[in-house]
ZAMARGU-4260 file (C-alpha; in steps of 0.2 Angstrom, whole numbers, plus 5000, padded with zeros to 4 digits):
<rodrens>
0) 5517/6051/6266 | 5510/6033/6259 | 5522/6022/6259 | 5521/6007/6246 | 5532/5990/6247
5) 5541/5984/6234 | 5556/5972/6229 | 5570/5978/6220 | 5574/5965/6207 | 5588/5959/6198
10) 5581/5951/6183 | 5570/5937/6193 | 5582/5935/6208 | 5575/5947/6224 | 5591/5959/6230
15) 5579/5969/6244 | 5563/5972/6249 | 5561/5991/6251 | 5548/6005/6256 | 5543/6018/6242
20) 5536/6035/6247 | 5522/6034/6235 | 5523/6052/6233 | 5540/6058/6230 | 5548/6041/6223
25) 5562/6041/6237 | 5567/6025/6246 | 5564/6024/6261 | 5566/6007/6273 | 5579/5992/6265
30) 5580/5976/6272 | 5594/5967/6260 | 5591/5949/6257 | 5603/5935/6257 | 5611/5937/6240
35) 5621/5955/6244 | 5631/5951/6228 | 5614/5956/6220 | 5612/5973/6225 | 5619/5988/6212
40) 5638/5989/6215 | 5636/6007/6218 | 5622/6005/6232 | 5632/5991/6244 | 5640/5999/6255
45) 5625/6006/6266 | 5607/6008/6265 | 5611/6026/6263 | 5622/6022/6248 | 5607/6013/6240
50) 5597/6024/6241 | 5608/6038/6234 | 5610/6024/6219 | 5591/6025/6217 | 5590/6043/6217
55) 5603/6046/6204 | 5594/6034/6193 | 5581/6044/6191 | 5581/6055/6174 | 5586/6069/6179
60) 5574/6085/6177 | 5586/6096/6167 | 5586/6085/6152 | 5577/6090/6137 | 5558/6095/6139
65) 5558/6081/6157 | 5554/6097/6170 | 5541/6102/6159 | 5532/6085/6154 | 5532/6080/6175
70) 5525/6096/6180 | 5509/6095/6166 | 5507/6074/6172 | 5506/6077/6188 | 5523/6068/6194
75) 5534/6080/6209 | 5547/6072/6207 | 5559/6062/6193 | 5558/6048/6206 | 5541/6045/6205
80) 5540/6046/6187 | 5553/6030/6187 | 5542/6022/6202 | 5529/6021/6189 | 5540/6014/6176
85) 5547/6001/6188 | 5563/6009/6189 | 5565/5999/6172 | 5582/6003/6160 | 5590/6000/6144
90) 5605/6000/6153 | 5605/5985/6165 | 5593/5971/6172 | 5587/5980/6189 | 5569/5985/6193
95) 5555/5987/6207 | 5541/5975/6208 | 5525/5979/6220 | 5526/5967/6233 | 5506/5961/6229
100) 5510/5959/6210 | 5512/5943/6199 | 5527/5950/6189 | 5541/5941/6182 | 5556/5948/6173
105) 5550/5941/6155 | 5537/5951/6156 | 5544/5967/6160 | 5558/5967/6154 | 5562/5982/6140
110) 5576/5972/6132 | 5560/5960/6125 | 5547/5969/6127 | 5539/5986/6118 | 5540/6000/6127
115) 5535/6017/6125 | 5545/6035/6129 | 5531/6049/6129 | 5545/6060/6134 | 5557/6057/6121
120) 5541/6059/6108 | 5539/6077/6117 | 5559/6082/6117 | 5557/6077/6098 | 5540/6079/6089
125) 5535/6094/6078 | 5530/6110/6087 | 5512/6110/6093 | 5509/6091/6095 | 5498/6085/6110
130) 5506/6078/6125 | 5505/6059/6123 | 5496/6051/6135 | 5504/6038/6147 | 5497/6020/6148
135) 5500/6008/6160 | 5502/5993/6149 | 5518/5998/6143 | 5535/6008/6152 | 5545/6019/6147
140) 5565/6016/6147 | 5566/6037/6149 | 5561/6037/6168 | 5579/6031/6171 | 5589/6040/6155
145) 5605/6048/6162 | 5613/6065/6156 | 5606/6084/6152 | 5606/6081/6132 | 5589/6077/6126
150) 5586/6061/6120 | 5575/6046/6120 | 5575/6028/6113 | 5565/6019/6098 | 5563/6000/6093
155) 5569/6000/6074 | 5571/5984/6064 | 5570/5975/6080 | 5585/5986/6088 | 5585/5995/6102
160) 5590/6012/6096 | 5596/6029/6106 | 5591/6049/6096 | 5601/6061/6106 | 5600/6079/6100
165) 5611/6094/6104 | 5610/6109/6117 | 5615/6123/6107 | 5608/6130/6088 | 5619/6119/6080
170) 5622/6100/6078 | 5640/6101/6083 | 5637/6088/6100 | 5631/6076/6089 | 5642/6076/6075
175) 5655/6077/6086 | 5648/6058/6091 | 5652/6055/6072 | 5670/6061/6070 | 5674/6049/6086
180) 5665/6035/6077 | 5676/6038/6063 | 5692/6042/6074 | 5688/6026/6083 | 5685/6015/6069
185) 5700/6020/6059 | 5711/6017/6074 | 5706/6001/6077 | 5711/5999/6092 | 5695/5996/6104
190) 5677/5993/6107 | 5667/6010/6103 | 5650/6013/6102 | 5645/6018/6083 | 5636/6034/6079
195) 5627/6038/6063 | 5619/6057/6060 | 5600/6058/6063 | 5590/6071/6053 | 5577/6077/6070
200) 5561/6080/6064 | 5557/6096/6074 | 5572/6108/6070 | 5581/6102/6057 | 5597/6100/6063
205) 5606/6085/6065 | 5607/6072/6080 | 5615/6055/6080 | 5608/6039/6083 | 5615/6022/6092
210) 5613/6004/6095 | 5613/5999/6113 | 5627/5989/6118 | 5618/5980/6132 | 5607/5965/6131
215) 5600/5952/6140 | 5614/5944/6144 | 5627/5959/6147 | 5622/5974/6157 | 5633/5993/6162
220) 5641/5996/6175 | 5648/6014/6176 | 5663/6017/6183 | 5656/6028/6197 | 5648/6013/6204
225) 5665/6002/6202 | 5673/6017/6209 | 5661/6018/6224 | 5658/5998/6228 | 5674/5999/6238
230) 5686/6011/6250 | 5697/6020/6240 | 5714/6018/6248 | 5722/6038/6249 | 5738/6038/6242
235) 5730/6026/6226 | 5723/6036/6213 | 5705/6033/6208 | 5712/6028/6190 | 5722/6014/6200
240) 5707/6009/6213 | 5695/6009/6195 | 5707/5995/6190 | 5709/5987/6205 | 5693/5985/6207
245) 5689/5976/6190 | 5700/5966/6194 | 5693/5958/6208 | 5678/5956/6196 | 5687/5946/6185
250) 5691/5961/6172 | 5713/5961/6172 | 5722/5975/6172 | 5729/5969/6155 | 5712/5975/6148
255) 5708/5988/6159 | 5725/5997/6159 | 5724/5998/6141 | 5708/6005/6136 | 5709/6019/6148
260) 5725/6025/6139 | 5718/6022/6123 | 5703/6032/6130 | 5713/6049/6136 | 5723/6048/6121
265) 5709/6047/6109 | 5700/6060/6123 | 5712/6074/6121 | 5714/6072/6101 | 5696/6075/6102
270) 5697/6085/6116 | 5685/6079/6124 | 5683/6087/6141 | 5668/6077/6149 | 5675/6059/6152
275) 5667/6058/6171 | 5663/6044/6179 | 5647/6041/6173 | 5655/6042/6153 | 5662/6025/6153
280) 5660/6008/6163 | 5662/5990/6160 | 5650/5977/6153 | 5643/5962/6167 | 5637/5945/6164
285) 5617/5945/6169 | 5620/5927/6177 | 5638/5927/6183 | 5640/5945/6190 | 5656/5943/6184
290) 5664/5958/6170 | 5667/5952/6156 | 5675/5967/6146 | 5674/5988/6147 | 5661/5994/6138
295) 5664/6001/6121 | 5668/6020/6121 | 5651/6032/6120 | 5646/6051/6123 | 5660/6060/6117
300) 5651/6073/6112 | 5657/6088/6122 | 5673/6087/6113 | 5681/6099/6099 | 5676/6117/6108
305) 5657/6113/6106 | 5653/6125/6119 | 5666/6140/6116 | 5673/6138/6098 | 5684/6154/6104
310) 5696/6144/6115 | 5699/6134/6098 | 5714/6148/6094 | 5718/6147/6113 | 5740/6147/6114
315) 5741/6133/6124 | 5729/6118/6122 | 5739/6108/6133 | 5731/6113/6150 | 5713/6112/6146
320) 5703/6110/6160 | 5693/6093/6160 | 5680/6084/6170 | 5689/6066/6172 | 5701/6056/6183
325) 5710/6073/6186 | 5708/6092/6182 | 5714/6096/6167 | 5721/6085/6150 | 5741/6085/6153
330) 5738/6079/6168 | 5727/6060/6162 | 5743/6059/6149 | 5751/6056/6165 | 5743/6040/6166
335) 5749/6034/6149 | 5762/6022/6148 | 5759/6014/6130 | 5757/6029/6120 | 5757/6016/6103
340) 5739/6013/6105 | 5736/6027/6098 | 5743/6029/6083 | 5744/6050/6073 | 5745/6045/6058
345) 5729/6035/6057 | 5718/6047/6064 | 5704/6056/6053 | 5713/6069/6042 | 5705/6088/6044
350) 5696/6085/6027 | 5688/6069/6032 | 5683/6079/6048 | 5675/6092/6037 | 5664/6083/6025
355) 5657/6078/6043 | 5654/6094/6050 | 5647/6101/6033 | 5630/6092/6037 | 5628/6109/6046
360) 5633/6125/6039 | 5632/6135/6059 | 5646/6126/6065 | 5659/6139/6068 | 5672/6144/6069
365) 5675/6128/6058 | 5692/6132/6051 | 5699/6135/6070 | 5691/6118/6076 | 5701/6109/6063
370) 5717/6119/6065 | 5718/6117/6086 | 5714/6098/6079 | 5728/6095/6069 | 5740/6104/6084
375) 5732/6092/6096 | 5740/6077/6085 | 5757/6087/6085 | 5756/6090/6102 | 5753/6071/6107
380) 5767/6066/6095 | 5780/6078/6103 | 5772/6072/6120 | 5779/6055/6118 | 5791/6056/6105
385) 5805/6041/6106 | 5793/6032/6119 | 5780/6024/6105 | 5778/6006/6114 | 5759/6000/6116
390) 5758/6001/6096 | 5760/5988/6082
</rodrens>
């Protein structure tokens, strides 16, 4: 085992000097500096829960082509790969600078910076093309790119932009990211990420494509790390502690609160079944640490029966089982207390819906998808009927 020293950087400002195995990426010794408030949320409460914060950075090996591309460049691990690549994201302003190197944030930081994302060009070029070659002079914001779906990020018009494709033989995950757009955006109600269709070069089928919402000032934090910065009390519900815990980080549980309802109600019109705690966060000032708003609402694209179009005709859509503050969608509803922020009557009509969905004539069975749709809405008016507050 070599072992490599390095500091773990927030922006300019030192949170640790750490110990890298040079071979499999994993932290190894932490010595915290003097400033604790800088060290990721999630990785505070113990050295073994920094490292565990390190190790669940990594891109994991199961998205897209990312096994396959470390195994033919010689990295053993995810870890290593994001070693290389400073630990570097488009996501906050941490990072890894080699304790002999004359490196400031400026000018590494991908935010300002080109970057390049050899194995986003691999999960997305046309079938055949060589395996592009990794430079030092530049990293790659891919190393540290979270979730199973492939995808990979571009610079376009000066923008940073994120390409996600789709699992299965259809563009249906992505689309789905569409229909939310438009549900979101005709509801008017909060922040949401805004997805547009992307034609993907090597298969013809249709992914989406986004603007980052983070920036050098404003950075994520995902609610897994709220979650996880302090002891969870055991009779208060995690829902309860993730609002607590903004709170002490100056986000109020009148912003808070709301969103979240919003969120499962928009959730199971969609129904969306994978809302975990990596799915949504809040927004941090760079400088101040402080929150400053949750972040807009992204990947909802496990929603409308992408993965079993069957259970579309399914009796009862009220118990479906989901991956989120609780088990199953009837049972986040329980959380609601304003169900006026959603508002029926406002949301995408099943034709609008359609017209989306065309793009790609092997979505199917369409016709059901649109149907358990529209009972969705009935059910979530006779859900709440005569207790409409929240709305206006």
């Amino acid at each position: 085992m070599s072992e490599q020293a390095y500091y773990l950087m927030h922006k300019n400002d030192v949170a640790a000097s750490v110990t890298i195995d040079d071979v499999t990426g994993a932290m190894l010794r932490v010595s915290p500096k003097t400033q604790p408030e800088l060290l990721p949320l999630g990785g505070r409460g113990s050295v073994d829960d920094l490292r565990r914060w390190w190790q669940r950075r990594a891109v994991p090996a199961s998205q897209g082509v990312v096994r396959r591309f470390l195994e033919q460049m010689g990295f053993p691990t995810p870890q290593l790969y994001m070693v290389r690549n400073l630990g570097l994201s488009l996501s906050d302003h941490y990072w890894i600078k080699p304790a002999q190197a004359d490196l400031a944030w400026p000018d590494v930081s991908l935010f300002s910076n080109d970057f390049r994302d050899p194995v986003g060009k691999l999960s997305f070029s046309l079938a055949g093309e060589e395996l592009p070659a990794v430079r030092a002079s530049s990293y790659s914001p891919g190393s540290s790119l979270q979730g199973d779906l492939k995808k990979t990020w571009i610079i376009s018009g000066g923008k940073r932009m994120l390409i996600k494709g789709n699992h299965g033989a259809n563009s249906q995950e992505s689309l789905n990211e569409v229909a939310a757009t438009l549900l979101h955006r005709k509801q008017g109600r909060m922040p949401f990420v805004e997805y547009l269709p992307y034609r993907l070069p090597e298969s013809g089928q249709y992914g989406c494509i986004c603007e980052d919402f983070c920036s050098e000032k404003l950075e994520l934090i995902p609610a897994i790390d709220v979650v996880q910065s302090e002891k969870k009390d055991n009779a208060v519900s995690v829902f309860a502690h993730f609002i607590r815990v903004c709170e002490r980080y100056g986000l109020p549980e009148s912003v808070t609160r709301p969103f979240l309802e919003y969120q499962i109600l928009s959730d199971f019109v969609l129904t969306n079944v994978d809302r975990h705690l990596n799915n949504f966060g809040v927004l941090r000032d760079t400088e101040t640490l402080r929150f400053v708003s949750m972040a807009p609402i992204f990947d909802s694209g496990n929603s409308m029966f992408w993965d079993a179009p069957g259970k579309a005709g399914r009796e009862d859509l009220t118990k479906i089982e989901v991956n989120s503050f609780r088990g199953r969608e009837s049972q986040l509803l329980d959380y609601v207390t304003m169900p006026g922020l959603f508002d029926p009557d406002r949301a995408p009509s099943p034709e609008e819906l359609r017209a989306i969905y065309a793009l790609d004539s092997l979505i199917a069975p369409l016709d059901a998808i649109l149907l358990a749709y529209e009972k969705k809405l009935r059910l979530l008016q006779e859900r709440f009927s005569g207790s409409r507050t929240g709305g206006a």
